[in-house]
C-alpha positions in Angstrom: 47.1 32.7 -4.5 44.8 29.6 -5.2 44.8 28.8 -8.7 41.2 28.6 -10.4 41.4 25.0 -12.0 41.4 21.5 -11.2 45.0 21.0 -11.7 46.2 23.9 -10.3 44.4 23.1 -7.0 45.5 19.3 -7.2 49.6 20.5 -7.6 49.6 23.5 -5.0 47.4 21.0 -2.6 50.5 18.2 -2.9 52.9 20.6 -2.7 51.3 22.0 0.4 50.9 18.6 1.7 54.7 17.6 1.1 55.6 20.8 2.9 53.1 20.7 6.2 54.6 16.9 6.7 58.6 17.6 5.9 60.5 18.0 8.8 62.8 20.3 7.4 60.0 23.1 6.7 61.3 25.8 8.3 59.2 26.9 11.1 58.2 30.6 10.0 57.6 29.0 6.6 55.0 26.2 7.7 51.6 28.9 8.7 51.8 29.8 5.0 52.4 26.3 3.4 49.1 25.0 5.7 46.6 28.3 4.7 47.8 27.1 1.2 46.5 23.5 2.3 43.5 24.6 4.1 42.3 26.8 1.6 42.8 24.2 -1.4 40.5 21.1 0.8 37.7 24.5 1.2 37.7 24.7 -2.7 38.1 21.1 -3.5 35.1 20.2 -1.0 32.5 22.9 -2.8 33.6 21.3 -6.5 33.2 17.3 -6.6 33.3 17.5 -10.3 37.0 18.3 -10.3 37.9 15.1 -8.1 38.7 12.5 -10.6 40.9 15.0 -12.6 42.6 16.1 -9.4 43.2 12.5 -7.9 44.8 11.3 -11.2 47.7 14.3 -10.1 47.7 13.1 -6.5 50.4 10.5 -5.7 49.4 7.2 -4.6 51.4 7.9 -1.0 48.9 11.0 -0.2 45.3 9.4 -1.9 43.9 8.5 1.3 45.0 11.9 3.4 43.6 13.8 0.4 40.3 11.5 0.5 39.6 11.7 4.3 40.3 15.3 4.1 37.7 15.6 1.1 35.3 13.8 2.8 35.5 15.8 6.3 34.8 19.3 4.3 32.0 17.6 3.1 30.6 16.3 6.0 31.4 19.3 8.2 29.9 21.2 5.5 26.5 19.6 6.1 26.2 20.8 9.6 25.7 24.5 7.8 21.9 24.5 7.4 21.8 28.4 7.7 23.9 31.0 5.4 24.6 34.3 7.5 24.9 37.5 5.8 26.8 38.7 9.1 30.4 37.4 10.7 30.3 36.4 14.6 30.8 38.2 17.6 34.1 36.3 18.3 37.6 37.6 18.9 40.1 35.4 17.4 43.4 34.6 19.2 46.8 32.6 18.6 46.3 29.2 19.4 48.7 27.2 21.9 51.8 26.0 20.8 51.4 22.4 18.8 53.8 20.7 21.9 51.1 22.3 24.1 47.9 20.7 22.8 49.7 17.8 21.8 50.5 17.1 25.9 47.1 18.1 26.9 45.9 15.4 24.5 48.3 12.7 25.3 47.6 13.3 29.2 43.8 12.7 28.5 44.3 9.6 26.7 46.6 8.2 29.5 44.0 8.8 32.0 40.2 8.5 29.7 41.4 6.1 27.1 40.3 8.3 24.5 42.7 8.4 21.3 44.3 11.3 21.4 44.1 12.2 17.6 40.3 12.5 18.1 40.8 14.7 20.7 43.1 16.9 18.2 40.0 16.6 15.0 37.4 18.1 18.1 39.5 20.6 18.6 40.2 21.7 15.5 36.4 21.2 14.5 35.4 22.9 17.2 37.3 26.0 17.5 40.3 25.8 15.3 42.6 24.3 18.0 41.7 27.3 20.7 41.8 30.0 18.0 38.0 31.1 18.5 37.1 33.0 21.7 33.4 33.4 22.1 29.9 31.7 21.9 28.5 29.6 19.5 25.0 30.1 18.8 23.9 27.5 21.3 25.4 28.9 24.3 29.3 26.7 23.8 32.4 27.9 24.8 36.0 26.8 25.5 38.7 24.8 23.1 36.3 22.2 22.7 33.4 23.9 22.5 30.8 23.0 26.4 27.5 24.3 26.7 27.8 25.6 30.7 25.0 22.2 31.8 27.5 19.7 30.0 31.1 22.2 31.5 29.2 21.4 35.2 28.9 17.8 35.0 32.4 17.0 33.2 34.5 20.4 34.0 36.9 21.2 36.2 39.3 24.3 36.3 38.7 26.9 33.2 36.6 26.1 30.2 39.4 28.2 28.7 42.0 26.5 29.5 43.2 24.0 27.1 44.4 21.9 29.4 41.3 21.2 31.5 39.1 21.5 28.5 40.4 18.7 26.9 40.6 17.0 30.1 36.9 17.4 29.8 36.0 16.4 26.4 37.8 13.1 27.3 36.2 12.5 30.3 32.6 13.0 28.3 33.8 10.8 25.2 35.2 8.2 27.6 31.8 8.4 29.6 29.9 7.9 26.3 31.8 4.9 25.0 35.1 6.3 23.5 37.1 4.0 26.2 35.4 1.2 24.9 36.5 1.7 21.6 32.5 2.9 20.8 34.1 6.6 19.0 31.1 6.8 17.0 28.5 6.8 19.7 30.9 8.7 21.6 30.8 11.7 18.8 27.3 11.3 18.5 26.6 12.3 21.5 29.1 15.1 21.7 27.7 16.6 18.7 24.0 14.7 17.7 25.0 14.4 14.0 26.2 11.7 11.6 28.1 14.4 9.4 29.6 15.6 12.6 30.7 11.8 13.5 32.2 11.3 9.6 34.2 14.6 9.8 35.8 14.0 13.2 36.8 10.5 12.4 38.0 10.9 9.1 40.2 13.9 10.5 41.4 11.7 13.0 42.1 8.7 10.9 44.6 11.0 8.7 46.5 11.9 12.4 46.5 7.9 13.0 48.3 7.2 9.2 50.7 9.8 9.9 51.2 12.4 12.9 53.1 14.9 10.9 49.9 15.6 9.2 49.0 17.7 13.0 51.5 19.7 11.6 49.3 21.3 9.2 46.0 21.3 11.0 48.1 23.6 14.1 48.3 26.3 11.5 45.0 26.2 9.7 42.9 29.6 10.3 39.5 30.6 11.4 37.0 30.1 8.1 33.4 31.6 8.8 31.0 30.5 6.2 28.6 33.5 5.5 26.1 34.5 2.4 29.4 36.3 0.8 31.3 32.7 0.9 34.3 31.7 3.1 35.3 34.7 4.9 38.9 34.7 6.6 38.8 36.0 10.2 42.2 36.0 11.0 43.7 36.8 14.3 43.2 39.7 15.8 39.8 39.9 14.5 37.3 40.9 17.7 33.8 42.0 17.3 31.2 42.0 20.2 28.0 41.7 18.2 27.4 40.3 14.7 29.1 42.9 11.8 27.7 42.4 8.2 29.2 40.4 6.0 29.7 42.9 3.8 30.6 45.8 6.0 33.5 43.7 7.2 35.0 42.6 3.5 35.0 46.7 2.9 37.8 47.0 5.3 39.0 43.0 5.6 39.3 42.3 1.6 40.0 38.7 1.6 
């Protein structure tokens, strides 16, 4: 359980951090030490007058992780201009194995030239590494999150398929300046938002200081934010219209 003060939420939020990026975390053991570190970042992001107490406990070796993390809650948080009071017609699956996306992403670098740890941060913005089946309220779908226009002009294969959807994002970023070393524009155009850009990056710059911090983002869960707060869909979950918010917390308690 989260604790309900600053220091509480700094030490379980180091602790989890140490644990996602240790080798020796045992496998089984990992999901839970990452929902720990996911769930801390969603509470520290909503309470920026805790941040000065809860840096002084964070040790000068995670500061930065723990700041670009911070500062992608935030920035992601921004994109949220409208609070439902229902949860989304989306089923929610296991996402591929880390090895698997991790290839996928590694073969689109070697052929786009697109960094491979921001092809990780869009997936994980954009569906929780594969975890959300469904459509977003513009029409997207897929891992990564293609309108159908967009899936027609850089698809190939299954928009469901990890493989081919990142394939796709790469070729799109690459086309847009990512090969060029132009990531921001690149973003930009993939989602037309500054806070969208921030977020992306600075989840891709903590990758870049250290790839066992992939470790933890493999195992973070589907968050919905809704009028009731951060509702958990976890998997399993599979609704084929909108449920209200507080119809599904009756028989979902968080």
């Amino acid at each position: 359980m989260l604790a309900d003060d600053a220091a509480g939420v700094a030490d379980q939020l180091v602790t989890a951090e140490r644990a996602v990026r240790d080798p020796a975390t045992a496998a089984d053991a990992l999901p839970g030490w990452a929902h720990l570190q996911q769930v801390a970042y969603r509470k520290l992001g909503v309470t920026p007058e805790w941040d000065a107490e809860v840096f002084a406990r964070v040790p000068p070796d995670l500061q930065d992780a723990v700041g670009l993390n911070l500062e992608a809650r935030r920035e992601l948080r921004r994109l949220v201009t409208t609070v439902p009071d229902t949860v989304p017609a989306w089923r929610i699956i296991d996402p591929p194995a880390a090895d698997v996306l991790v290839s996928a992403y590694q073969a689109a670098e070697a052929e786009f030239g697109v960094p491979w740890e921001y092809l990780a941060s869009v997936n994980l913005v954009e569906s929780a590494m594969g975890r959300i089946r469904g459509t977003s309220e513009a029409g997207a779908q897929g891992p990564m999150q293609f309108l159908p226009a967009t899936w027609a002009a850089y698809g190939e294969g299954d928009i469901n398929d990890p493989h081919d959807a990142v394939r796709a994002a790469a070729r799109f970023l690459a086309d847009y300046g990512a090969a060029d070393g132009n990531l921001p524009a690149a973003l930009y155009a993939y989602n037309h938002s500054d806070h969208y850009v921030a977020g992306v990056t600075a989840i891709a710059q903590v990758i870049e200081a250290d790839v066992a911090a992939f470790r933890g983002y493999c195992h973070w869960q589907v968050y919905y934010l809704a009028t009731a707060g951060d509702v958990w869909l976890s998997v399993g979950y599979e609704a084929t219209e909108p449920i209200p918010v507080s119809e599904y917390l009756a028989t979902h308690p968080q």
